[in-house]
N, C-alpha and C positions, 0 to 999 in steps of 0.2 A: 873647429873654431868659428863657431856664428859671427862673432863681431865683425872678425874679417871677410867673410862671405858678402855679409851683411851690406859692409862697407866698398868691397868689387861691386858688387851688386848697382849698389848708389852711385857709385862713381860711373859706371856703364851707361846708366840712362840718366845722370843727369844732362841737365842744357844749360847755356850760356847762351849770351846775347847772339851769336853766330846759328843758335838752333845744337841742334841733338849732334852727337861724336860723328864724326866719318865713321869709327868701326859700329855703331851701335846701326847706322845705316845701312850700311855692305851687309848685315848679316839681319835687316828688319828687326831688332830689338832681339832675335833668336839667343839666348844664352842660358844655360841650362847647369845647374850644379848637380855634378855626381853622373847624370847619361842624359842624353837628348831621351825627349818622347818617344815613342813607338811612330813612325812614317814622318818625324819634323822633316820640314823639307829644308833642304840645302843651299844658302852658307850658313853655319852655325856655329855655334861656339860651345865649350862644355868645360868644366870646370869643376877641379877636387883637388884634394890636399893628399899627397900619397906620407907624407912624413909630419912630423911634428913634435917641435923638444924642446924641453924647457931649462932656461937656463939659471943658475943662480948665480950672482956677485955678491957677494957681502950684503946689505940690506934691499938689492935690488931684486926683480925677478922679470925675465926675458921671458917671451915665447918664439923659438922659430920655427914660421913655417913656411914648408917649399908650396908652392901653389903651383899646380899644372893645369896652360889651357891648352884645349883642343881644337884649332880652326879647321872647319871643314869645307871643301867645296866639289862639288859633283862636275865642274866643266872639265871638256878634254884640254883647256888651256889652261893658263897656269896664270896668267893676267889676274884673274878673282884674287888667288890666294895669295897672291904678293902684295895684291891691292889690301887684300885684309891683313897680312901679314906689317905693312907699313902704319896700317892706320889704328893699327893696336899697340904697335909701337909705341904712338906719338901719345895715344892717351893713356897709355899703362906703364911706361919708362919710369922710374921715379913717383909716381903718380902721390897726390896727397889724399890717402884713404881716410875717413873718418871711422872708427871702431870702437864704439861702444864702449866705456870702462877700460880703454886700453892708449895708448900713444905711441904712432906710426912713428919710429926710427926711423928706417927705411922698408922699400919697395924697392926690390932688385933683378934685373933682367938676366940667370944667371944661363942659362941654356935655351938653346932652340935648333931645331932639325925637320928638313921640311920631305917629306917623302909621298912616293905613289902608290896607293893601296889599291888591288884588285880581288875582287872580292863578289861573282856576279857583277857588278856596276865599277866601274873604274871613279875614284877618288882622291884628291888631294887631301893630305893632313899637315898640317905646319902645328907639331908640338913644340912649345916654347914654356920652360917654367922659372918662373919668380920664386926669388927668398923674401918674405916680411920679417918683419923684427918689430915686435912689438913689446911698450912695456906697461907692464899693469900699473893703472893712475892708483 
């Protein structure tokens, strides 16, 4: 679903009078759809849609889709990833996505779980995913 991509996307880097999001800072604008690059360096973000369904109402038609992000950080402490974990929060809760030929219902914060991955390099991952509801204009 581009529009909603599109539209996380816009929402991440845009700025307001305060300057650029706290999480778009914590992770240097790093946010990547579908895998990070090959050697990105660490915090980052990563972002895909594992489901997607469409609903019908009587003359209306829904899209939901679950969006899953993946915050990453490479330190032995856990400070980073909670700092990103809060400031992703604040700008993606609810958030007013703009999507292209579509009208944001909602943006829903329905899951998250934050664990330590070892792996050669020890890792934090804080997966948290969102439900949109979108309706075709």
């Amino acid at each position: 679903m581009r529009p909603l991509f599109d539209g996380i996307y816009a929402h991440f880097t845009s700025t307001s009078t305060g300057g650029r999001k706290p999480i778009y800072t914590n992770v240097s604008g790093r946010m990547y759809l579908g895998e990070a690059r090959q050697g990105a360096d660490a915090p980052y973000i990563v972002y895909s849609s594992p489901t997607h369904n469409t609903d019908y109402n009587f003359t209306e038609t829904f899209e939901r889709v679950t969006v899953q992000f993946n915050l990453y950080s490479e330190t032995a402490s856990a400070v980073e990833i909670n700092t990103m974990w809060t400031n992703f929060k604040a700008a993606f809760d609810d958030a007013p996505l703009t999507c292209s030929g579509y009208r944001l219902v909602r943006f829903r914060r329905d899951f998250q779980q934050l664990s330590r991955e070892i792996d050669n390099d020890q890792y934090w991952v804080y997966l948290m995913q969102y439900e949109a509801l979108l309706e075709q204009n």
